[in-house]
Structures are given as structure tokens and as C-alpha cells.
N, C-alpha and C positions, 0 to 999 in steps of 0.2 A: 407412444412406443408400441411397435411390434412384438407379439409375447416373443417368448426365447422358440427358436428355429431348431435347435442343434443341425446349424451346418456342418459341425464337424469336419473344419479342412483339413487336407492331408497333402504335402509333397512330395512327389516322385518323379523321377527322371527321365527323360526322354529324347531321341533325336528326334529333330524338326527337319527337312530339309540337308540332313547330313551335320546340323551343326549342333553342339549340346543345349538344351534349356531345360528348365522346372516346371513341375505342372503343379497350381493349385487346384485342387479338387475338393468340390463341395457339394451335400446333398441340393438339390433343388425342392425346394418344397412347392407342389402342385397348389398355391394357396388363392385365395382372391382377397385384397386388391394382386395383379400381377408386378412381379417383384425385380428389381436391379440391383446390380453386387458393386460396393467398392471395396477392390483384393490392395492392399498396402503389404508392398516386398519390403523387409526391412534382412541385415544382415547383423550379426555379433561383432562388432569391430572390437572394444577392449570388451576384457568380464563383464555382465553385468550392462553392457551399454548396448544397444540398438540402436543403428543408421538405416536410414528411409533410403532405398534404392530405388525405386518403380511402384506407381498407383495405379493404379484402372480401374474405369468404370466398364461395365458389363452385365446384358443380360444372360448372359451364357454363365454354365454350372463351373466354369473352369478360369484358369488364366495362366499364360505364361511369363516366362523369363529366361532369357538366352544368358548363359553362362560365358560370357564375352573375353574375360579375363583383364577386364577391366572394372566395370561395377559390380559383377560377381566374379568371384576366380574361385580357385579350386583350391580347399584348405578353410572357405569359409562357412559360416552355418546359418544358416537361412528359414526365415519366417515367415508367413504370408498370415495376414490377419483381414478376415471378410467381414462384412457391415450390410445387410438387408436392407434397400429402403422398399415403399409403396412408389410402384411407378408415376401415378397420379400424385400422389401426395407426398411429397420428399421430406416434409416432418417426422413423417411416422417412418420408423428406424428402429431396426433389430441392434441387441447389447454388440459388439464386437466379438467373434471367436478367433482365435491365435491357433494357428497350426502349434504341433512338436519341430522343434528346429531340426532342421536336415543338415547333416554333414556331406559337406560335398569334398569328395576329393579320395585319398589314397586312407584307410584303414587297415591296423595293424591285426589279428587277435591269435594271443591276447595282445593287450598293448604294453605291457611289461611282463618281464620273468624274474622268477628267482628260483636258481636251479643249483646243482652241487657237484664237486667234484667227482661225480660217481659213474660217469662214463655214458649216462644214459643218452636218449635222443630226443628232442622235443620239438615236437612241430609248431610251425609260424605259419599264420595263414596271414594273408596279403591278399588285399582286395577293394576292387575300386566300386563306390558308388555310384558312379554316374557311367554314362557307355562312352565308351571308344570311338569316336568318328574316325572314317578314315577319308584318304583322299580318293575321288573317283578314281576308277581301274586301277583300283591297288588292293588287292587280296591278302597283302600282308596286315590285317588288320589285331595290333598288338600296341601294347607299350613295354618298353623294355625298360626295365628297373636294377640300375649295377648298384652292390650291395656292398658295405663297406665296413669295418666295425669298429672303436674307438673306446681306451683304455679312458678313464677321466682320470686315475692320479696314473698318469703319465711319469712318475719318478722314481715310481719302480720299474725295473728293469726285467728283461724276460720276456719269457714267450707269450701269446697273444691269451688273451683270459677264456675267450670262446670261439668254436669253430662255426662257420656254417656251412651245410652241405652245398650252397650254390656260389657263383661270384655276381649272378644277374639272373634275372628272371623273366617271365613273359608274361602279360596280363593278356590274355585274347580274348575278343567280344565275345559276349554271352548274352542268353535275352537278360535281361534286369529282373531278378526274383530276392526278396527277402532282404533288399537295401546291399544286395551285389550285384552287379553288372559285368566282373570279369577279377576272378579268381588262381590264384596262386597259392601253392606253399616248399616250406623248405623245413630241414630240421637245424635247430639249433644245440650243440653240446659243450660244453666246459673243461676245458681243457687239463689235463691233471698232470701239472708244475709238480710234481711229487717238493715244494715247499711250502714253509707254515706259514702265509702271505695272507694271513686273515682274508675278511669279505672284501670281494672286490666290484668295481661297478664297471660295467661295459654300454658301450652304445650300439646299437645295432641302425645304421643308416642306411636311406634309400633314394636315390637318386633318378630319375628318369633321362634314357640319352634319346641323342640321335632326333630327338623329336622337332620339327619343322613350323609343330602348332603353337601358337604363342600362350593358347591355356597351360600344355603340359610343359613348355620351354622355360617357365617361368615360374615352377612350382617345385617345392622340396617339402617332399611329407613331414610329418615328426617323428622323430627317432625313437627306438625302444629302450626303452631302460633294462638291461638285464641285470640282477644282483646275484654273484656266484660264492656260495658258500663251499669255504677254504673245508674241505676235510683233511685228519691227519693222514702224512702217510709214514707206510713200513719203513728199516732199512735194515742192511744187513752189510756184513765184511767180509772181507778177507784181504789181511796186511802179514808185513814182513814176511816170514818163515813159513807159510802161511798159517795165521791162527787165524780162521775162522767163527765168526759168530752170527747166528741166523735168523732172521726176522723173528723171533718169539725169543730168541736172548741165550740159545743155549751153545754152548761154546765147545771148538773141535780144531786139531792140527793135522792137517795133511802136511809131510814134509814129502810126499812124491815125486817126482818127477814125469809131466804128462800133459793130456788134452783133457779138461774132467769138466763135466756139465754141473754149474754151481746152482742154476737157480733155475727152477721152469714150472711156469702157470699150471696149470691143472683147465684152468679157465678158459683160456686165450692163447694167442700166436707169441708168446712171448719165454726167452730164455736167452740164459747166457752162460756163455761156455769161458774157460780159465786155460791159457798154460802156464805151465811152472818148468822152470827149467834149472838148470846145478849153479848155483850160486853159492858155495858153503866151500869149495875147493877141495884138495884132498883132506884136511884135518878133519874136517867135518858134513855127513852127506844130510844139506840141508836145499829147500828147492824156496824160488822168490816165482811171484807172479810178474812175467814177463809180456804178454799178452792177452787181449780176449776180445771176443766175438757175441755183439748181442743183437736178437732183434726182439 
């Protein structure tokens, strides 16, 4: 046996000739006897399980693997495991070292939320691990990602549980730094159903269009799980005659007749205006809410 090497492989991304593959990389130890690599590509197909894709022998520090979209596609995670032998003497053999598996494909972060009725804003970054090929003379070098979002109990009824600031997005090449190769974000907020509709669960989907390439044509990232915490809200009245009662519960009768500004933010672009008009007749001067004006 060869003592232990620390090869230490590592996978990263690269275009070859315009088209996507993986680079294993490994130290070369300057040793004598002179040394040959066999790199075993394997993939994650279920948990816990490894498929053999591509072997090679090599004297070279490296090895590839083209991302075809067939023996590798995008969405899988990948390993490359290196083995040292003695050039001359093919007995003598280093222990095996295993890369960190590589994710290839579309990454969420985070990859799930859990945010609250409270108006705020939250960014989602979106971003791809591997680079962007494009086709010769085409300068529009992007993937375009239409974005979509999905109630999971579906049987409540109402407005949408989460907004997002975009409907599609553009991933545009970049060099490949820190396991991204081409970057996006958006914000995500929570919609406030001013109802008591407990936690709710949303999906945030992403779709890639319009694409020609059979890698991205045939690939659907994983969706985000968002979980929105239902907070209460206020309310306040004003019925019949008008008696009014006001978000903190205290209680008041306008019988006027008029245009009167009932409710407004202090916060925000929000209020709302009341008229009242003679609904009482002559026996009695009493006024009913007839219309009103909010934004």
C-alpha cells in the first residue's frame, strides 16, 4: 500500500468548449515511484445510494465529466473518488479519497421560510451552480426563471398567502465563485388576509422557459417551502345609526349627516372615509352609512 496521499479531491464547474462539465481536482504529489489516478464519477440517485457514471484512468491531476443531461443532469449530486496507484507496480495503491458531493443545478437561499403577517420583506436569492452555455453569436447569455407560487391546503379559499416581488427572473453568466456561477434575487412577503386562518404553508416554484438546451429543458428545481405565521388582526365598526366602536373597543355615535374620515394609518398610505346621509325622516334626525371610499 501507498501511505495516505491526502489528494484531497474537489469538484467545480466549468465550461469546456461551450458545453457544461465537472472538474475533479486533486493534489499531485511530486512522489517517486511516479503515480496514475483512477477518478470513479459516481451520482446520488435515491438517499443514501451511489450510481457509478464514468471511470478513468489518468496521469493528469484532474478529470472531467460533461453534464450531458443524460448521465448527469442538473438537480443531481455528484462525487468523484480518486485511488493512487505506482506507475510500475499496480499493487501498490493509495486508500481511496471521495470528494464533498456537488450539487449541481438551481439553489434556493435560504431554501425554506418562515415569515409573518407583518408586512415585512424578505429576500430570496436564486442561483445556479454550474455556468450558463450559450449558443455561438448570441449575447443574450441568461436563463430565464418564471416564478410561480402554490397554496398546499388548497381548501381554503382567499387571497394568495405570499407575494413576490418578481413573476420571472434572469440568471446571467458570471465567472463561477463560491459554488455560484450566475445569481438572482427577489423579495418575498406575506400577505395580510386581515383573517384568523392559522399557519399556512406556500410553495414558492421555479420553472426555467424558453430554453432550447436539453440540460435546462428538462429540469425543474425544488420548490421552497414557505411557512406563514397567521398574526391577529384589529377591527373596528361603524353600523346602523351610526354607533361606532374603534379598534381598542371604545365606543361613540355620530348621528351627522356628511363626508367624515373614519379610520387612517399614522404608518402608511392607508384610510378610509364614510358618508352618512338622513335616513331617520322627519320624526327623527338620525343618519345611516351610505357609502365609503378606502385605500
Amino acid at each position: 500500500k501507498l501511505t495516505s496521499l491526502a489528494l484531497q479531491p474537489v469538484i467545480s464547474p466549468e465550461l469546456v468548449q461551450g458545453r457544461v462539465h465537472l472538474k475533479c481536482s486533486y493534489s499531485h504529489p511530486s512522489s517517486k515511484p511516479p503515480l496514475r489516478y483512477m477518478v470513479v464519477w459516481s451520482r446520488l440517485s435515491t438517499p443514501g445510494k451511489k450510481e457509478q457514471i464514468q471511470r478513468d484512468t489518468t496521469l493528469q491531476s484532474f478529470s472531467y465529466v460533461e453534464m450531458n443531461g443524460v448521465n448527469v443532469r442538473l438537480g443531481d449530486t455528484v462525487f468523484c473518488t480518486v485511488t493512487a496507484f505506482a506507475r510500475d507496480a499496480p499493487e501498490q495503491q493509495s486508500l481511496p479519497e471521495e470528494s464533498r458531493g456537488f450539487y449541481a443545478g438551481i439553489k434556493f437561499l435560504p431554501d425554506s421560510l418562515q415569515i409573518a403577517e407583518d408586512g415585512k420583506e424578505h429576500v430570496l436569492t436564486i442561483l445556479s451552480t454550474v455556468p450558463i452555455a450559450c449558443p455561438e453569436h448570441d449575447d443574450s447569455c441568461k436563463i430565464t426563471l418564471k416564478l410561480s407560487t402554490e397554496e398546499l391546503d388548497s381548501q381554503l379559499l382567499g387571497p394568495p398567502n405570499i407575494a413576490l416581488s418578481a413573476c420571472q427572473v434572469d440568471l446571467l453568466r458570471a465567472p463561477c465563485s463560491e459554488s455560484s456561477c450566475a445569481a438572482a434575487a427577489l423579495t418575498v412577503t406575506a400577505v395580510t388576509d386581515f383573517a384568523q386562518d392559522g399557519n399556512r404553508i406556500s410553495r414558492i416554484r421555479a420553472e426555467p422557459v424558453g430554453q432550447r438546451d436539453l440540460l435546462w429543458r428538462a429540469y425543474t428545481p425544488k420548490d421552497v417551502k414557505v411557512t406563514v405565521r397567521d398574526l391577529p388582526t384589529g377591527n373596528c365598526y361603524s353600523f346602523t345609526d351610526p354607533h361606532i366602536i374603534t379598534f381598542d373597543g371604545w365606543r361613540y355615535d355620530n348621528y351627522k349627516i356628511g363626508t367624515f374620515l373614519l379610520c387612517q394609518s399614522t404608518a402608511r398610505a392607508f384610510e378610509v372615509h364614510v358618508r352618512q346621509w338622513d335616513c331617520g325622516g322627519l320624526r327623527s334626525a338620525t343618519a345611516c352609512n351610505c357609502g365609503l371610499a378606502a385605500r
